[in-house]
VOKENU-692776 format. One record per residue (C-alpha): residue in three letters; x, y, z. Coordinates in steps of 0.25 Angstrom, whole numbers, padded with zeros to 4 digits, always signed. Example, Ala and Ser with C-alpha at 12.3 -4.5 7.8 and 13.67 -1.06 7.14 Angstrom:
REM VOKENU-692776
ALA+0049-0018+0031SER+0055-0004+0029
REM end
This chain:
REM VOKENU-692776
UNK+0084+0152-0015UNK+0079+0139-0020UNK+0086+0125-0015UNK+0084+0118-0027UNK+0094+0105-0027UNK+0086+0102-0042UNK+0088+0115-0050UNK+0100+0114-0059UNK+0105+0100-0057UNK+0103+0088-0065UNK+0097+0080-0052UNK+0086+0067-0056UNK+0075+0065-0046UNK+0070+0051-0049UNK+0055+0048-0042UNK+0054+0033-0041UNK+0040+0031-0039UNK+0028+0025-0047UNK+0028+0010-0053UNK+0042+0002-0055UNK+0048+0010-0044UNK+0057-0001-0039UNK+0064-0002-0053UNK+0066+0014-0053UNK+0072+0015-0039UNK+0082+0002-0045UNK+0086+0008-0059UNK+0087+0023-0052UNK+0096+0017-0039UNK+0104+0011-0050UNK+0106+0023-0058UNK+0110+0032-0046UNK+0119+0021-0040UNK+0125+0019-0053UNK+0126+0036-0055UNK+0129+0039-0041UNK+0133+0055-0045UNK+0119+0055-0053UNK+0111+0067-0046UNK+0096+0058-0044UNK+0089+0057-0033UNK+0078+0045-0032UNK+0065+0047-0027UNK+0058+0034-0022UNK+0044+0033-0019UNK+0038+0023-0010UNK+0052+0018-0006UNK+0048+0008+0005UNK+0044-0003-0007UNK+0052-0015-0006UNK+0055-0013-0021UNK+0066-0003-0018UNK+0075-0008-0007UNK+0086-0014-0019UNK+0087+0000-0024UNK+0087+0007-0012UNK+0099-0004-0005UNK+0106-0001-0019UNK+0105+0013-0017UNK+0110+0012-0002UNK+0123+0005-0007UNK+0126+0015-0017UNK+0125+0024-0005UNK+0112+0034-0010UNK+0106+0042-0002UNK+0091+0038+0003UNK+0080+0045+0010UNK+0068+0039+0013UNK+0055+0047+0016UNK+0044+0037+0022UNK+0031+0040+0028UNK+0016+0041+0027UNK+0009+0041+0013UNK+0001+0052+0009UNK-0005+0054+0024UNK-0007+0040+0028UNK-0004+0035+0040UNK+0000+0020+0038UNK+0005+0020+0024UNK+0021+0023+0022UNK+0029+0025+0011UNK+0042+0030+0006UNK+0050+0039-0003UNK+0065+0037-0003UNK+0075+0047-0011UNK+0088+0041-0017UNK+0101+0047-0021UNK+0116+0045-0022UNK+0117+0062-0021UNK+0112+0064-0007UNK+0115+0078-0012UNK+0101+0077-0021UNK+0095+0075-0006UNK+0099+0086+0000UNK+0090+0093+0011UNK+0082+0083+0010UNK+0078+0079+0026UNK+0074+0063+0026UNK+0066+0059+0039UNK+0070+0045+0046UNK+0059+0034+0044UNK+0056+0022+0046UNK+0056+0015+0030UNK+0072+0020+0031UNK+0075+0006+0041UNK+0070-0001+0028UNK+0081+0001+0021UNK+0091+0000+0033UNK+0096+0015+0033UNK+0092+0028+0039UNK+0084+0038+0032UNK+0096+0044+0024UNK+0103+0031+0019
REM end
């Protein structure tokens, strides 16, 4: 049996990566704030930029759930990114284990806001 959380449902999985990021992650934490029942799940890519804490407060208040996966890039030793998922459906999450790390103190929460 396959557990496929995807199949059949009419779930959005939105990458936020690439140029103009910032302006993606603030129009999409709009919309999903403003469609809290909406089944999308945001996935932020190099989520430690400065660019994105507005978004990310504005998601806290709207009380989404946030998981922040940082660590080394590609196999370097000194270089740290991370990738942050976003959702007002925690359910979209499910089984999904997030590690504790460090970037999680920058936005004044533990790993699972």
């Amino acid at each position: 049996m396959v557990n496929d959380l995807w199949h059949g449902r009419n779930n959005l999985l939105i990458s936020i990566d690439g140029g103009d990021r910032c302006k993606h992650l603030s129009v999409w934490a709009e919309y999903i704030i403003n469609n809290p029942h909406s089944p999308i799940l945001l996935l932020i890519d190099n989520s430690e930029i400065n660019g994105f804490e507005d978004a990310f407060k504005r998601l806290l208040r709207a009380s989404a759930s946030i998981y922040h996966c940082y660590g080394n890039v590609y196999c370097q030793l000194t270089t740290k990114q991370c990738t942050s998922f976003a959702t007002l459906n925690p359910g979209l999450m499910y089984g999904i284990c997030a590690a504790p790390s460090s970037h999680d103190q920058r936005w004044g929460k533990m790993n699972m806001q």
